[in-house]
ZARO-708195 format. One record per residue (C-alpha): x, y, z; residue in three letters. Coordinates in Angstrom, 1 decimal. Example, Ala and Ser with C-alpha at 12.3 -4.5 7.8 and 13.67 -1.06 7.14 Angstrom:
2
- xx; yy; zz; r
- 12.3; -4.5; 7.8; ALA
- 13.7; -1.1; 7.1; SER
This chain:
343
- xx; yy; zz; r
- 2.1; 37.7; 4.3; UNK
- 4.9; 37.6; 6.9; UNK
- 8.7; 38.7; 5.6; UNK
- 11.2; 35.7; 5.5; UNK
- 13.1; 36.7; 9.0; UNK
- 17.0; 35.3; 10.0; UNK
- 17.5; 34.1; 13.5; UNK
- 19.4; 36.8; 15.4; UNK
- 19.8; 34.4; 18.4; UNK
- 19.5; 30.4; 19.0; UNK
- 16.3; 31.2; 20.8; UNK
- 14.8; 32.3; 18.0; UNK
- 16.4; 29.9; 15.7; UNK
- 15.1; 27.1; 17.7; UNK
- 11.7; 28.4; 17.2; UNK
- 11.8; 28.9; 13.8; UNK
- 13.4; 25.0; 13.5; UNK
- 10.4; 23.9; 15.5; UNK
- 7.9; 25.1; 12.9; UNK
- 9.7; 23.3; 10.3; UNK
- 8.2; 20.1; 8.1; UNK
- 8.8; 17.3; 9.7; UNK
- 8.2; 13.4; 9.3; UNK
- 5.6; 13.2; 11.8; UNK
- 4.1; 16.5; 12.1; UNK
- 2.8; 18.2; 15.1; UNK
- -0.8; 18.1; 16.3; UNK
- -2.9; 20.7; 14.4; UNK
- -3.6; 23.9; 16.5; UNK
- -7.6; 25.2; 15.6; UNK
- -7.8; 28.7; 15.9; UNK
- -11.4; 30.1; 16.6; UNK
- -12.3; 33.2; 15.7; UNK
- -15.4; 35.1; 16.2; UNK
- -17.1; 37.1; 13.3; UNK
- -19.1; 40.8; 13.8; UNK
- -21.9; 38.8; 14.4; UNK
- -22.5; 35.7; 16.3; UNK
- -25.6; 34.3; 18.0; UNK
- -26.3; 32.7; 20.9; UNK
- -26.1; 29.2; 19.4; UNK
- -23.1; 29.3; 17.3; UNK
- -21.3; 30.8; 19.8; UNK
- -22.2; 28.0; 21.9; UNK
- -21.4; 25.4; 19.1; UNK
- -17.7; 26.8; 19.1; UNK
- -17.5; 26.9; 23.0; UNK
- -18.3; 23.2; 22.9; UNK
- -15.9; 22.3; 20.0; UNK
- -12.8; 24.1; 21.5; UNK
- -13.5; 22.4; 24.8; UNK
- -13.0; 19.2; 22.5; UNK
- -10.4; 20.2; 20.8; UNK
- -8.3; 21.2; 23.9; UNK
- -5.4; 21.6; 24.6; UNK
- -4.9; 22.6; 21.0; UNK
- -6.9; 25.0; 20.5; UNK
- -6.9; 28.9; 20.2; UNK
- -9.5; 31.4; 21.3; UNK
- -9.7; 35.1; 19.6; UNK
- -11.9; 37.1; 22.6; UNK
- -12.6; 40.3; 20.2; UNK
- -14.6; 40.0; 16.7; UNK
- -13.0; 40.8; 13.6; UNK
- -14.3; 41.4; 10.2; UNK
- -13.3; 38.3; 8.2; UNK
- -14.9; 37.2; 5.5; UNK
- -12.7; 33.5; 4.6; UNK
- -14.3; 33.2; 1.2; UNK
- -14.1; 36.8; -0.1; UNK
- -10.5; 37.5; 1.4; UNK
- -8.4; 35.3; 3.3; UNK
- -5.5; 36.8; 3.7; UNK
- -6.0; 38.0; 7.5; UNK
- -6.3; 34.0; 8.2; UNK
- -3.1; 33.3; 6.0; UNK
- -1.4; 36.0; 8.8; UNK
- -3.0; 34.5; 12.1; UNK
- -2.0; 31.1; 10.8; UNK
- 2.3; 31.9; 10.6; UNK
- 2.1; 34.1; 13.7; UNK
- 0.8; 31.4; 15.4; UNK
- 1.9; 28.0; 13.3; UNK
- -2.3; 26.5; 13.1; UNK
- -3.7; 24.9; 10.2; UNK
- -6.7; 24.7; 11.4; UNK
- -9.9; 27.9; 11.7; UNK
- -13.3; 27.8; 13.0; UNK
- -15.4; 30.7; 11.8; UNK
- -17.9; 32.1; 13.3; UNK
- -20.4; 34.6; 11.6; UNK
- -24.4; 34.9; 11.3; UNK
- -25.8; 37.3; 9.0; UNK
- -29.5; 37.2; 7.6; UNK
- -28.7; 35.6; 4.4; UNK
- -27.0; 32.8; 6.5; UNK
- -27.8; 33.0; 9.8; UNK
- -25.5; 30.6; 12.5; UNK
- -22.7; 29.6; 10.2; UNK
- -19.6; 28.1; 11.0; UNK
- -16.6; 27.6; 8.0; UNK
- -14.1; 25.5; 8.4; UNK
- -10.9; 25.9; 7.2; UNK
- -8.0; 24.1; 6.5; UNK
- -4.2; 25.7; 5.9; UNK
- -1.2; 24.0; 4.5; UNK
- 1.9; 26.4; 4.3; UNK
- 0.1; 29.0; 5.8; UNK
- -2.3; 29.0; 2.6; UNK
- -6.1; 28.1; 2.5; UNK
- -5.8; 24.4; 1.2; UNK
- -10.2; 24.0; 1.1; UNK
- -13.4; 25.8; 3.4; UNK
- -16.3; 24.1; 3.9; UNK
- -19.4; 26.1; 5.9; UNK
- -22.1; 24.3; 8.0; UNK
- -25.8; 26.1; 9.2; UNK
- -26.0; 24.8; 12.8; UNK
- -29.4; 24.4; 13.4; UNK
- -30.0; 22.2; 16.5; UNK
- -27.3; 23.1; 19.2; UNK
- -27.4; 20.8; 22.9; UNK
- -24.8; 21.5; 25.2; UNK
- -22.7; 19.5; 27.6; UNK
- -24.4; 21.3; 30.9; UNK
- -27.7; 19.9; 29.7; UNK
- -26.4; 16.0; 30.1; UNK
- -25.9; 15.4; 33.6; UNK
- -23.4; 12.7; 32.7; UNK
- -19.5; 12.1; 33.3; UNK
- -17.2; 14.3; 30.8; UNK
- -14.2; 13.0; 29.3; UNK
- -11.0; 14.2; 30.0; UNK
- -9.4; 17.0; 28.1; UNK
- -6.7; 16.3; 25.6; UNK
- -7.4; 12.3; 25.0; UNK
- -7.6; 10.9; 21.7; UNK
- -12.2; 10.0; 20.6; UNK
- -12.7; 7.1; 18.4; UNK
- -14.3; 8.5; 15.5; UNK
- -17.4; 7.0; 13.9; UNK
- -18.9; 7.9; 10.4; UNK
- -22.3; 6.0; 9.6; UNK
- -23.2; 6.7; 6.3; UNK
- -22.0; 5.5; 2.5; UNK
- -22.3; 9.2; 1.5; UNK
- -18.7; 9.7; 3.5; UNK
- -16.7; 7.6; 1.4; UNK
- -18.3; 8.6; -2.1; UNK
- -20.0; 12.4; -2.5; UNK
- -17.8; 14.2; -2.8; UNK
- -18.7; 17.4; -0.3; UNK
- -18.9; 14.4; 2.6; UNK
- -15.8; 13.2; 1.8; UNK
- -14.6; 16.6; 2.2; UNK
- -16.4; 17.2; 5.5; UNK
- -15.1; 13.5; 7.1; UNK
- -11.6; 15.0; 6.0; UNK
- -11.7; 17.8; 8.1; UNK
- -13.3; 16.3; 11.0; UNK
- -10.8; 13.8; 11.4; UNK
- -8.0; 16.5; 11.0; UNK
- -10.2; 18.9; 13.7; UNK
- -10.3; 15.7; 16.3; UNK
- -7.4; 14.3; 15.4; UNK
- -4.8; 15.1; 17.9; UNK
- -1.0; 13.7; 18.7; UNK
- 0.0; 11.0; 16.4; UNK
- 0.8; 7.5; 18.2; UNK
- 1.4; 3.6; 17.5; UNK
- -1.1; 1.9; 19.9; UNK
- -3.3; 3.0; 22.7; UNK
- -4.1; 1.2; 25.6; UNK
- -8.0; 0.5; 25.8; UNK
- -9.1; 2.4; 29.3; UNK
- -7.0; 5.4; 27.1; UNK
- -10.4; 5.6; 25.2; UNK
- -12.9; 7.7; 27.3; UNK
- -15.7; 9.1; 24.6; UNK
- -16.4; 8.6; 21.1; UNK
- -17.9; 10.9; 18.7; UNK
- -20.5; 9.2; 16.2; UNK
- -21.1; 11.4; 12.6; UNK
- -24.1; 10.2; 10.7; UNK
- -26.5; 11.5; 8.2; UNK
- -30.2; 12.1; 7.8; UNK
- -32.9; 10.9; 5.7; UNK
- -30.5; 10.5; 2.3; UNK
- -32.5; 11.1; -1.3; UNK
- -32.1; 8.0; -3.5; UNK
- -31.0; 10.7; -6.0; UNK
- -27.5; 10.5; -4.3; UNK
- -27.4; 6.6; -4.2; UNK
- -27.0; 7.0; -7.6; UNK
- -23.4; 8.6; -8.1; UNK
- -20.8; 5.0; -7.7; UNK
- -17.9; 7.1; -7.6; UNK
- -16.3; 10.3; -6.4; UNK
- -15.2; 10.9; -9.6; UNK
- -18.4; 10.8; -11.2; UNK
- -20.0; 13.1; -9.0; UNK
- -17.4; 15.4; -9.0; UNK
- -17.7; 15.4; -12.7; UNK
- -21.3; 16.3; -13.3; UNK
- -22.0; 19.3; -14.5; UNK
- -25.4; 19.8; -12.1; UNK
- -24.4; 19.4; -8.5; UNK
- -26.5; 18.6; -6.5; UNK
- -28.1; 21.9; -4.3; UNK
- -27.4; 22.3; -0.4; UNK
- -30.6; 21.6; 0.2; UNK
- -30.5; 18.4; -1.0; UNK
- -28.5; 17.6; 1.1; UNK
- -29.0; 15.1; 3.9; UNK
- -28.4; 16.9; 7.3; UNK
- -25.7; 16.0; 9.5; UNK
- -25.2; 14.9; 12.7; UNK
- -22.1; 15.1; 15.6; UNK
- -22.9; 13.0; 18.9; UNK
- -20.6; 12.5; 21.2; UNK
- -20.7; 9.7; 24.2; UNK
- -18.7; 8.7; 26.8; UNK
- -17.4; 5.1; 26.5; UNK
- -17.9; 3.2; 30.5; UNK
- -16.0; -0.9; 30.1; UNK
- -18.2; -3.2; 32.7; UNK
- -17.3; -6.3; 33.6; UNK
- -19.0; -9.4; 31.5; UNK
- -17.0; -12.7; 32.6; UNK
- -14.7; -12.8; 29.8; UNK
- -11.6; -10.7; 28.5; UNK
- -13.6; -8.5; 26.5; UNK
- -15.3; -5.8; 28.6; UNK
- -18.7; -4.7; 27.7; UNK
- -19.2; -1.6; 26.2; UNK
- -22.0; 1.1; 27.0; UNK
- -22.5; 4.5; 25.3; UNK
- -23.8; 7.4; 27.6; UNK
- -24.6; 10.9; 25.9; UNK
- -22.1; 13.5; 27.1; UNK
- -22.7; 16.4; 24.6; UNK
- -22.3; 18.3; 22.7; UNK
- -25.3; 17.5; 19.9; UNK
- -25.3; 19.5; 17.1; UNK
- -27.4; 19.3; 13.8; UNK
- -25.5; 20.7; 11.1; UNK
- -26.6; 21.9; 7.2; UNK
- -24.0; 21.8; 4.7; UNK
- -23.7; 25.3; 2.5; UNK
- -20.7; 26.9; 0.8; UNK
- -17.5; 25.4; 0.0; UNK
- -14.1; 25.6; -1.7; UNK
- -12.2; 23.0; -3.1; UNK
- -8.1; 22.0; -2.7; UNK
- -6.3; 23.7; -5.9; UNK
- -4.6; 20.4; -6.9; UNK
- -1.1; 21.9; -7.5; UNK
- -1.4; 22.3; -3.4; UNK
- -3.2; 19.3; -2.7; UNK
- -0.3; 17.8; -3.9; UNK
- 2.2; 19.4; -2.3; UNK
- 0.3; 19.0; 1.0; UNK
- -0.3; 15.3; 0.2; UNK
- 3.4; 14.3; -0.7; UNK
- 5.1; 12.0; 2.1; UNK
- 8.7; 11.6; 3.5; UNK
- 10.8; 8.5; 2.9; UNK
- 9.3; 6.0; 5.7; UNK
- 11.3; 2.9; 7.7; UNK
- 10.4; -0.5; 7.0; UNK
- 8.3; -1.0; 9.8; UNK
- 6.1; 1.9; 8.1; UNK
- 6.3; 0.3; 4.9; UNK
- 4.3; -3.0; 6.1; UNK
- 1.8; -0.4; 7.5; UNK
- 1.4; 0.7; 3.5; UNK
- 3.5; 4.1; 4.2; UNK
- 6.7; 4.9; 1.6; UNK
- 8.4; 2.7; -0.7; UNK
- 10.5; -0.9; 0.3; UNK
- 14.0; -0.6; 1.0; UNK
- 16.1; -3.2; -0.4; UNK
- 18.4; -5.0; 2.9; UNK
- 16.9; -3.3; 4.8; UNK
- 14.6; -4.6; 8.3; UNK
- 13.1; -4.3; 11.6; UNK
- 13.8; -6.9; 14.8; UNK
- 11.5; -7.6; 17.2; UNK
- 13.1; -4.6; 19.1; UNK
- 12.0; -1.9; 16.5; UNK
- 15.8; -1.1; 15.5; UNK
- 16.5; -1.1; 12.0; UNK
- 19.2; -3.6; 10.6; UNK
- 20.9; -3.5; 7.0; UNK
- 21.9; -6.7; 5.5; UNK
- 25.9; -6.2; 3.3; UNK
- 26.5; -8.3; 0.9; UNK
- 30.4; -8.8; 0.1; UNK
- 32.5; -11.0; -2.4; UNK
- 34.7; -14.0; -1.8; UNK
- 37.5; -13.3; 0.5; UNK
- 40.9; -14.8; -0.1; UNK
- 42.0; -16.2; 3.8; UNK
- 45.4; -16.4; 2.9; UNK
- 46.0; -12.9; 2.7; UNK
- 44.8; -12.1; 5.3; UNK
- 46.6; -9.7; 8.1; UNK
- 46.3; -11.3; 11.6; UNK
- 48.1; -10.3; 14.6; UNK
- 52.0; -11.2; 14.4; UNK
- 52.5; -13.5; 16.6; UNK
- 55.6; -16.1; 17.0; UNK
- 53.4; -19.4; 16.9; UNK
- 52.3; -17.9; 13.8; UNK
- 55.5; -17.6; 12.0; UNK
- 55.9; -19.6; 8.5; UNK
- 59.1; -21.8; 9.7; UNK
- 57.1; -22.4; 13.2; UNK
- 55.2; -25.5; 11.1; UNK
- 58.2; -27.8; 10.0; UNK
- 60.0; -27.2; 13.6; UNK
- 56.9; -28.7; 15.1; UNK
- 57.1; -31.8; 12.4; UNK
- 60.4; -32.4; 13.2; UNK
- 60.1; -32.4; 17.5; UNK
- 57.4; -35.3; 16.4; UNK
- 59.6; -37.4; 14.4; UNK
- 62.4; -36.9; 17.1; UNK
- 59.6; -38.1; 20.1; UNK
- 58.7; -41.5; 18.0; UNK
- 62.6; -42.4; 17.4; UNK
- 63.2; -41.9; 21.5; UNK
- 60.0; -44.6; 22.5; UNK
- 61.6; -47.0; 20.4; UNK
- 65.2; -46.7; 21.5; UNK
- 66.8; -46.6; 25.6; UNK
- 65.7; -44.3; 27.8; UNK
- 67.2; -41.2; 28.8; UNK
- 68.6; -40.0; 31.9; UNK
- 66.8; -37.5; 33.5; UNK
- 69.3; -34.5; 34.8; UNK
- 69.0; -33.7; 38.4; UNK
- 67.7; -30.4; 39.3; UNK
């Protein structure tokens, strides 16, 4: 682990303020690194991925000897010198040959690892097809059951929604979406059918084996809108790469005192709140405008003491004069007229 270090200059101090939680936190920067030995495909499986992931991505040239489930504390080091949460691991060996690990980092700590055996690999050069453009947001599709209740695919949608998921934003315009990237299982056992909730198959003492596994698979397509005589374009899929068949195998688990911590969220505005974020603040709204109002509520004032602007038509005597200049104008109608002085 990195030593606490003071700012010795505002340059540094900014950087240092940078990497600080905030509300809306930063996209996640993926750091892939290669192990002592990679083959030909899972070396191509990363390529592909980074290309994905860019512009938030980080590529270590030279192989390193890391093992993320034995030791993980030269990941805990490249993750504060660099400020990622995110590793891609590399590393084929003849007990598990072509594996990638994912893993994910919260306060420079391993929050969970999952590993995948890749074991069909199609590249983008092999789709003659147009590419989508680097950095743009894919609408993620996951077709299976299995993703919202076993518990090791709940894991795995998890971190492929944090791995694609870049800049956080409000709305998107529709030509903004240039590929999507469909996740969906193979031939599933009926065995697994049979756990209703997470928390049941978490609970079993018998998990089930990786080979029982159904396999899984990442296509990604680029989206092309057509015309069809109404509002709503039409909508047609064509296969950009990359294709990849993936086998699910070792994995570690969130310690919950961290999960927690990693889970806990910031005081939200009200225009969050009606999104389901935070807790409701009392008086408190959003216009139409998206500035936030606060509503006061005060007691009965007493008007008569209250301290205007002194002003001679506002004197306490300036009342009765103005009664009496009335009485005075009805007596004169009713009586001669006066002269009128020559000027």
């Amino acid at each position: 682990m990195l030593r606490t270090v003071k700012p010795k200059n505002a340059r540094s101090k900014r950087v240092l303020q940078a990497r600080e939680p905030k509300e809306i936190e930063d996209p996640r920067t993926a750091i892939f690194v290669k192990g002592t030995h990679t083959g030909e495909k899972v070396s191509g499986a990363m390529k592909e991925l980074m290309a994905l992931k860019r512009p938030y991505a980080i590529s270590f040239s030279k192989k390193n000897t890391v093992r993320p489930f034995e030791d993980a504390s030269s990941l805990e080091f490249w993750a504060q010198k660099n400020d990622a949460s995110l590793f891609l691991v590399g590393q084929s060996t003849k007990k598990r040959p072509d594996g990638i690990t994912f893993v994910r980092m919260f306060d420079h700590r391993v929050l969970d690892m999952c590993e995948v055996g890749v074991d069909m690999f199609k590249s983008m050069a092999e789709f003659k097809t147009p590419k989508a453009t680097p950095g743009h947001k894919p609408l993620l599709h996951f077709a299976s059951e299995l993703f919202d209740s076993h518990p090791r695919f709940v894991q795995l949608k998890s971190m492929l929604l944090d791995f694609f998921n870049g800049e956080v934003i409000d709305s998107i315009c529709l030509a903004g979406i240039e590929h999507v990237i469909s996740v969906s299982l193979g031939p599933t056992p009926p065995s697994l059918y049979a756990a209703t909730t997470t928390l049941e198959a978490s609970s079993s003492d018998a998990p089930a084996p990786s080979e029982a596994l159904p396999k899984v698979h990442i296509r990604a397509y680029t989206i092309r809108l057509l015309a069809s005589g109404t509002r709503v374009p039409r909508v047609e899929l064509t296969p950009m790469g990359p294709f990849l068949d993936l086998t699910l195998r070792r994995h570690q688990e969130a310690d919950a005192e961290l999960l927690k911590q990693a889970m806990r969220r910031p005081k939200v505005r009200k225009q969050d709140v009606e999104k389901g974020l935070g807790k409701k603040r009392k008086n408190l709204e959003t216009d139409e405008m998206g500035d936030l109002r606060g509503r006061i509520h005060v007691g009965t004032q007493n008007l008569d003491k209250l301290q205007t602007r002194k002003m001679k038509g506002l004197k306490a005597g300036r009342d009765n004069l103005l009664m009496d200049v009335d009485d005075l104008d009805d007596v004169d109608e009713g009586g001669p007229p006066r002269k009128q002085t020559r000027t």
